[in-house]
Backbone as JSON, one array per atom type, in Angstrom:
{
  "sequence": "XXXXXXXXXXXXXXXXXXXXXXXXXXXXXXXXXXXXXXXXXXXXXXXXXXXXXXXXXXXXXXXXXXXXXXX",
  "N": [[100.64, 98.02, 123.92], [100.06, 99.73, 122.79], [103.04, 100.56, 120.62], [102.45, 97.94, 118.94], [99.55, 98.28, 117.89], [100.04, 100.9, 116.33], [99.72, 102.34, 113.87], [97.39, 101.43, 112.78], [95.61, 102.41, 115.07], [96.45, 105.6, 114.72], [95.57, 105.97, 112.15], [92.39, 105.24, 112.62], [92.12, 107.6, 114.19], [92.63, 109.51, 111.98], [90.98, 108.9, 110.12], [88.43, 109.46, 111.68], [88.61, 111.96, 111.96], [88.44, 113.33, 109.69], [85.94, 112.03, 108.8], [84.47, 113.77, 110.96], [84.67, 116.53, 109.82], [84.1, 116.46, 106.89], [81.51, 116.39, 107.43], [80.53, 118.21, 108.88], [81.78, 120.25, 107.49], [81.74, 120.5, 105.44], [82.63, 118.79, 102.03], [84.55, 119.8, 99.66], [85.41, 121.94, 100.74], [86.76, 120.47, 103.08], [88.54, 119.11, 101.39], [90.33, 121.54, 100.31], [91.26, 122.02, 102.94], [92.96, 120.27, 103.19], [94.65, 120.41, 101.36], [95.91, 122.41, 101.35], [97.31, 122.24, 104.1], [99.13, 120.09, 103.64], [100.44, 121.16, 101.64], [101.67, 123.06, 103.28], [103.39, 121.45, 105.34], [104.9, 120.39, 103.26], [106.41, 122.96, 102.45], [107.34, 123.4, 104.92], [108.99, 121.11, 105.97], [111.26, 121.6, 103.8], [112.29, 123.88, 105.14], [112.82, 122.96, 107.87], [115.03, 120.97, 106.95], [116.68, 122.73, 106.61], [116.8, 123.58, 103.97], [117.45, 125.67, 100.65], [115.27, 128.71, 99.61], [115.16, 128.64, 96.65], [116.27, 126.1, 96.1], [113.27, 125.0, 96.66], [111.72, 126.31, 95.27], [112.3, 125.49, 92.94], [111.9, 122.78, 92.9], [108.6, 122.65, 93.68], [108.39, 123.48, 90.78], [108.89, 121.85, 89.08], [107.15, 119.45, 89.73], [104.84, 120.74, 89.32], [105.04, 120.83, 86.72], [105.23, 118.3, 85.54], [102.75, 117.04, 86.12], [100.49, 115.22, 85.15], [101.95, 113.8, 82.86], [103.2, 111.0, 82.07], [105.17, 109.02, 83.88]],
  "CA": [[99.53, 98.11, 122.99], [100.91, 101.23, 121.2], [103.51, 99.98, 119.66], [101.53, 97.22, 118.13], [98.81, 98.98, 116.95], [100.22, 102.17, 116.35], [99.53, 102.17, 112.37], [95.76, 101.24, 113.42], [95.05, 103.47, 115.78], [96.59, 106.94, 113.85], [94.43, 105.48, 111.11], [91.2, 105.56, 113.32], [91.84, 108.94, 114.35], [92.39, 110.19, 111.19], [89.92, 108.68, 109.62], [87.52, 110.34, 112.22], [88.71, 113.44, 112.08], [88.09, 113.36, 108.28], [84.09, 112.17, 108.9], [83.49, 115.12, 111.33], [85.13, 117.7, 108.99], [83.2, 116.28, 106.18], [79.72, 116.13, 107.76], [80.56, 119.67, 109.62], [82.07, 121.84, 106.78], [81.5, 119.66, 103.76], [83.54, 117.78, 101.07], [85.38, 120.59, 99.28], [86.47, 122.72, 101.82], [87.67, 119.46, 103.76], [89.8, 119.01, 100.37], [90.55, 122.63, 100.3], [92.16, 122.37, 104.04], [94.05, 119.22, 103.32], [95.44, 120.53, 100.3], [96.86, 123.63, 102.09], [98.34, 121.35, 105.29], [99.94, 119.14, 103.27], [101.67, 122.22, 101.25], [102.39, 124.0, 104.44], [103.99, 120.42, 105.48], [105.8, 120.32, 102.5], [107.4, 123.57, 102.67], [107.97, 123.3, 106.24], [109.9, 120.07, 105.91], [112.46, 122.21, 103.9], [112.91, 124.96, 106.68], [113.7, 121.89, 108.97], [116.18, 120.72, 106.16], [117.75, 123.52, 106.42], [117.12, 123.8, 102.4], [117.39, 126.98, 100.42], [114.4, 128.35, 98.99], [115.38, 128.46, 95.61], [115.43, 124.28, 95.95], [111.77, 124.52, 97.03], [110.79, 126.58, 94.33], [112.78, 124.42, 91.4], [110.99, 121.53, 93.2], [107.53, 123.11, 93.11], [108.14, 123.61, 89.43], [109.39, 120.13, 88.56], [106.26, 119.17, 90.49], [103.85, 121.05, 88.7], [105.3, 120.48, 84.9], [105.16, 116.79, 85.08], [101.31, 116.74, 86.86], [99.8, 114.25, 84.03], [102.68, 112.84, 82.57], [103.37, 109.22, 82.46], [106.93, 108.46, 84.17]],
  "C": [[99.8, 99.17, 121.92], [101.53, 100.68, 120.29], [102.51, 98.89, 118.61], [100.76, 97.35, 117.4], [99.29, 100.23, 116.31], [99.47, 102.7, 114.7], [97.51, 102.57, 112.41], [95.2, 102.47, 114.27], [95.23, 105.25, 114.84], [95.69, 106.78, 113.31], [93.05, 106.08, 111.25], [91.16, 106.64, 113.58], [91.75, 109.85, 113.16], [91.13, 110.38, 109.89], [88.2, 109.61, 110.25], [87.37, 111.62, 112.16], [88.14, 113.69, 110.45], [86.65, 113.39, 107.53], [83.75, 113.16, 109.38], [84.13, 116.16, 110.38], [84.01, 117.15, 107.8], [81.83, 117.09, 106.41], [79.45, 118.01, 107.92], [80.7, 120.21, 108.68], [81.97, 121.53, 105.39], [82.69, 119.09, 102.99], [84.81, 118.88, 100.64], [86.25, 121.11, 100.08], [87.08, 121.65, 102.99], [88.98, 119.48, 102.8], [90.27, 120.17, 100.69], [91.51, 122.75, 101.73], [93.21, 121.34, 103.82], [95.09, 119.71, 102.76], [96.41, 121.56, 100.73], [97.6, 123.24, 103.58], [99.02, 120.62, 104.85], [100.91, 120.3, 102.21], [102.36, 123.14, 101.96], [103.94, 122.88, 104.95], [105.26, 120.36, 104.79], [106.82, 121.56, 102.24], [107.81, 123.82, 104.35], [109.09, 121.93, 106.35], [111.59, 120.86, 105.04], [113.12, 122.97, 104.78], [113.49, 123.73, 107.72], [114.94, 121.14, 108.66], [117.28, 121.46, 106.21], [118.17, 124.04, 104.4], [117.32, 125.47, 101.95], [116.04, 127.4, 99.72], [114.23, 128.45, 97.69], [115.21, 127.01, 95.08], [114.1, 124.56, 95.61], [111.33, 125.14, 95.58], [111.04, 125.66, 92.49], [111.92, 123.29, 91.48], [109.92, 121.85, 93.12], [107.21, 123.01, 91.79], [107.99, 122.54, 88.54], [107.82, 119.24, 88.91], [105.04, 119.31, 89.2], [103.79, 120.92, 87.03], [105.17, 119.37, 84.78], [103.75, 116.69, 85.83], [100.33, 116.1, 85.28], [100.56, 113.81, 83.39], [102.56, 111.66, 82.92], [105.11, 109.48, 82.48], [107.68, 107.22, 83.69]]
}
């Protein structure tokens, strides 16, 4: 059954977890935690790379200079 659903199910949990954070601590500061787990994420994925952090920060930059561009 895992396998099969697996997609589905994550989904459902995350989705839940997302309503009680809402309801509980409100809209913003839900954004406000995502936004800082998903940049912890993202520089933790280099440390597991084994990158340098000179990358991360060129990439940060590259990141943040093209944020409204059209590609």
């Amino acid at each position: 059954m895992w396998k099969e659903y697996k997609g589905r199910i994550i989904g459902a949990i995350i989705g839940t977890v997302l309503a009680i954070s809402f309801l509980t601590i409100g809209f913003w500061k839900t954004i406000f935690l995502i936004t800082f787990a998903l940049i912890g994420l993202f520089i933790g994925s280099f440390f597991d790379n084994k990158e340098k952090i000179n990358d991360l920060i060129y990439r940060l930059k590259e990141i943040f200079t093209n944020i409204g561009r059209e590609r």
